[in-house]
N, C-alpha and C positions, 0 to 999 in steps of 0.2 A: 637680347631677345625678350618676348613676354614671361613674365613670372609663372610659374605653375605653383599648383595648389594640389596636396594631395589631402585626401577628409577619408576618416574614418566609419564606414558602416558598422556601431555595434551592433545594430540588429541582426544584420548579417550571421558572425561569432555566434549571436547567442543561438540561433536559429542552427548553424552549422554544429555547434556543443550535443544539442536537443538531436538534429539528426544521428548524431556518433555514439549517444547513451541509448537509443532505443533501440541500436545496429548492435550491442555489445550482446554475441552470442555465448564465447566462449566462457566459462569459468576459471574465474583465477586459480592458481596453485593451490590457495589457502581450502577455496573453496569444495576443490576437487579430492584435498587429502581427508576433507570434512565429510564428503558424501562416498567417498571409498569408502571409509570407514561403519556409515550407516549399511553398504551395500553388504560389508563384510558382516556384520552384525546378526542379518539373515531374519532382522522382527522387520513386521510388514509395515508397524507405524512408525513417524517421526515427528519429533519436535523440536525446530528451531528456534531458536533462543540468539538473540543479536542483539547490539547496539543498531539506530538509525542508522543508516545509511551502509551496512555491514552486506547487501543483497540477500537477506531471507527470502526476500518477496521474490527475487531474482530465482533462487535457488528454489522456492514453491515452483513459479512456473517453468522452471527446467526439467522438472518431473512429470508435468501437466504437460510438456509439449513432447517430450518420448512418450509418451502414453498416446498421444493425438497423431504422431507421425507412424503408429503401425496402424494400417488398415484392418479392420474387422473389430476394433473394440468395444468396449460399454460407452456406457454417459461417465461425464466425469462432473461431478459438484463443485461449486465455488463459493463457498458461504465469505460473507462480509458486512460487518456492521453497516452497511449504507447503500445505497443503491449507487451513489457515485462511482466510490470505490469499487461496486462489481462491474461497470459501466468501464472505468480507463483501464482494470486488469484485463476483460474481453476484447479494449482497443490494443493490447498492449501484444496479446496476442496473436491480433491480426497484423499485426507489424511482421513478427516470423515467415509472413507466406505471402507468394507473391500472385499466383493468378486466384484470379475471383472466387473458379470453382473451389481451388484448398482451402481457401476462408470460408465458404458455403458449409462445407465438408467440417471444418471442426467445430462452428459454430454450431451445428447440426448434433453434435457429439455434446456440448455444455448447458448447464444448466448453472445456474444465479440463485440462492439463495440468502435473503439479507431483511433486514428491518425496515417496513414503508412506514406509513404516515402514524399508524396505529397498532400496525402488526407485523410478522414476519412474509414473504414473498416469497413462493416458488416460481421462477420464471425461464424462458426460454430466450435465446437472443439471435437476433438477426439480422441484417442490412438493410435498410429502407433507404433508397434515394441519398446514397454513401453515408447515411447516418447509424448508427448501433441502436435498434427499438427491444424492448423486453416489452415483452407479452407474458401472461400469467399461462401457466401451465403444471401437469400433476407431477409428481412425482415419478424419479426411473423404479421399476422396483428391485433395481442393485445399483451401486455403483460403482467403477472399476477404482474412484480415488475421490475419495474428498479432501479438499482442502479448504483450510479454516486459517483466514486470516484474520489480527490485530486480536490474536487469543486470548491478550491478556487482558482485554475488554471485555467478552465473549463468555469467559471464564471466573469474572469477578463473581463475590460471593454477594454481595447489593450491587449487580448489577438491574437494570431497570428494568420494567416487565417484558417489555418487548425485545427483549435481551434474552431474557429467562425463557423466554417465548423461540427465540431464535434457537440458544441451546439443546433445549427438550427437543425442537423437531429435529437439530443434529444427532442424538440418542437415540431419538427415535428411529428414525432410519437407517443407524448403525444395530440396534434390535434387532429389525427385522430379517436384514440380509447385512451380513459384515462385507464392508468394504476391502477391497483386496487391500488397501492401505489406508490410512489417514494421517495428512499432513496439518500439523498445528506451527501455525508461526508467532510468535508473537516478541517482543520489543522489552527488552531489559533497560529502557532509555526511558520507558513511559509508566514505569514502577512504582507502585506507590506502598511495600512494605507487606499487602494485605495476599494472604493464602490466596491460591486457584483451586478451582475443582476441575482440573485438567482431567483428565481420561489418562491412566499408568499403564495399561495391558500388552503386552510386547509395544512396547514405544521406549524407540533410539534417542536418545537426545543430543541433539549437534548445536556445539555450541560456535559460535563465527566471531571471532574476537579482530578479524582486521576491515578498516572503515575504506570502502572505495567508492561512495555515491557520495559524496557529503563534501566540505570544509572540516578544518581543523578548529575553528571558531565555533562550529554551528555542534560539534564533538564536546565542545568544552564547555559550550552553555545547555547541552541536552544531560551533560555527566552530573548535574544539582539534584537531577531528578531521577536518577538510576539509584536500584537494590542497593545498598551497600551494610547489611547487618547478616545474622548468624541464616537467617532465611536462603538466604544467596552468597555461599562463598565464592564462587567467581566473579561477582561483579566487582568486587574489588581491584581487580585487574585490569588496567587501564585498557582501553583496545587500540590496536595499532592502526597509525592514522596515514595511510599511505597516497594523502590528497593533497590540494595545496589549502594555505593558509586560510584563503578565501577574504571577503571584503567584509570590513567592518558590517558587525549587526546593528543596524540603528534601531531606538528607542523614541518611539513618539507618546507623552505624557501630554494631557490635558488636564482641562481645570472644570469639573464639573458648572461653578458658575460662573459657566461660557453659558450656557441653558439660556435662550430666550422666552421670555414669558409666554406659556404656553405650546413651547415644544418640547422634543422627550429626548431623556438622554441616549433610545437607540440612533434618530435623526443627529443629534451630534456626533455621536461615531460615526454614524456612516458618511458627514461631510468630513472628517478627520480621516479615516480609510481613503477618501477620494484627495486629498490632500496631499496624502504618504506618497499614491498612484501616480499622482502626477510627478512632485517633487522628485519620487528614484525609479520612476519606471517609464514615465514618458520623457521626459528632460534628459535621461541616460540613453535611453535607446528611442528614438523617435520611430514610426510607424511600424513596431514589435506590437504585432496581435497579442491578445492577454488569452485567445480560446484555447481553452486547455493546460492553463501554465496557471492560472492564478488559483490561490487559492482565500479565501476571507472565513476567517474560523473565528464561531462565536458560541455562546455559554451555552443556548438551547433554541430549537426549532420556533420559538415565539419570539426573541430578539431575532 
């Protein structure tokens, strides 16, 4: 008889992965003994404290979508150093709900708070022709919860003005009318040694010591850059990695004089970047969309 042929769609896998992480509603055990215990606590703020990939962020918006699923409540705040970042948290939690009106409905309830070109943004969000648009908008004058993600940017002591800028309007707004809670997240993986000027005032601190979003590689190359002095005695404490190994990190080095006369060395990164794209992301998975999955992170908004 004719030979058969059986071929592998990675795109497929990675596409079906992607479905099954943004479906992850429940909380792990670890997580749940972690926010029992905040619950128990009886202070209105909290502060987590995680490795990468440990769901902070997970565990912020778990709090942000019991707040959204009881009818009648306030605005809720979502400060984020980047307009990106407050852009896929809002996509993130349109994933939770299924007909159009209950995404109307809590979009309705949020507000965006985060760093633009020059300055900080208050803004509102909302569907346009199935895309997420922010519009500029005032201020709630309460809010039932703020949450402040990638705190430990947010919070730096030279952090940059439009930082300083973002902070103050968080204060400010916590002045006026105290929020029934305020959630700070921030990343023990992205530490660089230097004091925070966190906010202390009834604030829980939960700390999440087991890794479920990540690799065990991607664990061991973020662990170089974690607290580990008298500042942070926890961080010492490896966190448990309950993932798999995951695929080798590769390293692409070039040679600065590759530089052709008269071009710059962002245009050589960036044909070096398209390079990488191709070689482990189109050649690996052929026709896997990059919208929404890639990311290219560089030193500042002029590179």
């Amino acid at each position: 008889g004719a030979d058969a042929r059986v071929e592998v769609d990675r795109k497929y896998f990675v596409e079906k992965y992607e479905e099954m992480m943004y479906m992850l509603e429940e909380l792990t055990q670890h997580q749940a003994e972690k926010l029992q215990e905040y619950e128990n606590s009886k202070r209105p703020n909290l502060h987590i404290r995680a490795p990468a990939g440990a769901g902070k962020t997970f565990v912020g918006l778990h709090l942000m979508l019991k707040k959204m699923q009881k009818s009648g409540g306030g605005k809720l705040l979502f400060v984020a150093s980047n307009e990106a970042m407050a852009i896929f948290i809002s996509r993130w939690i349109c994933t939770r709900f299924q007909e159009r009106n209950e995404i109307d409905r809590v979009l309705e309830r949020l507000h965006l708070l985060f760093v633009g070109s020059s300055d900080c943004r208050m803004c509102s969000v909302k569907i346009e022709d199935s895309v997420l648009v922010t519009s500029p908008t005032d201020a709630a004058d309460a809010y039932e919860m703020i949450v402040v993600d990638e705190a430990h940017h947010i919070y730096r002591t030279d952090a940059s003005a439009p930082v300083k800028a973002l902070r103050e309007r968080v204060e400010a707004l916590m002045s006026m009318k105290l929020p029934k809670s305020l959630v700070l997240m921030s990343d023990v993986s992205q530490s660089d040694g230097q004091a925070r000027l966190y906010p202390e005032d009834d604030m829980h601190e939960m700390r999440l010591e087991e890794v479920i979003r990540s690799t065990k590689r991607i664990v061991a190359g973020a662990s170089a850059f974690q607290i580990n002095d008298a500042m942070d005695g926890h961080a010492s404490n490896p966190p448990k990695c309950n993932v798999p190994d995951g695929s080798h990190l590769p390293t692409f080095i070039f040679d600065r004089r590759e530089l052709e006369s008269g071009s710059t060395l962002e245009a050589l990164y960036a044909s070096k970047v398209v390079d990488a794209m191709v070689g482990r992301v189109f050649s690996v998975f052929p026709g896997l969309s990059l919208h929404n999955r890639l990311a290219i992170i560089v030193r500042d908004s002029d590179f």
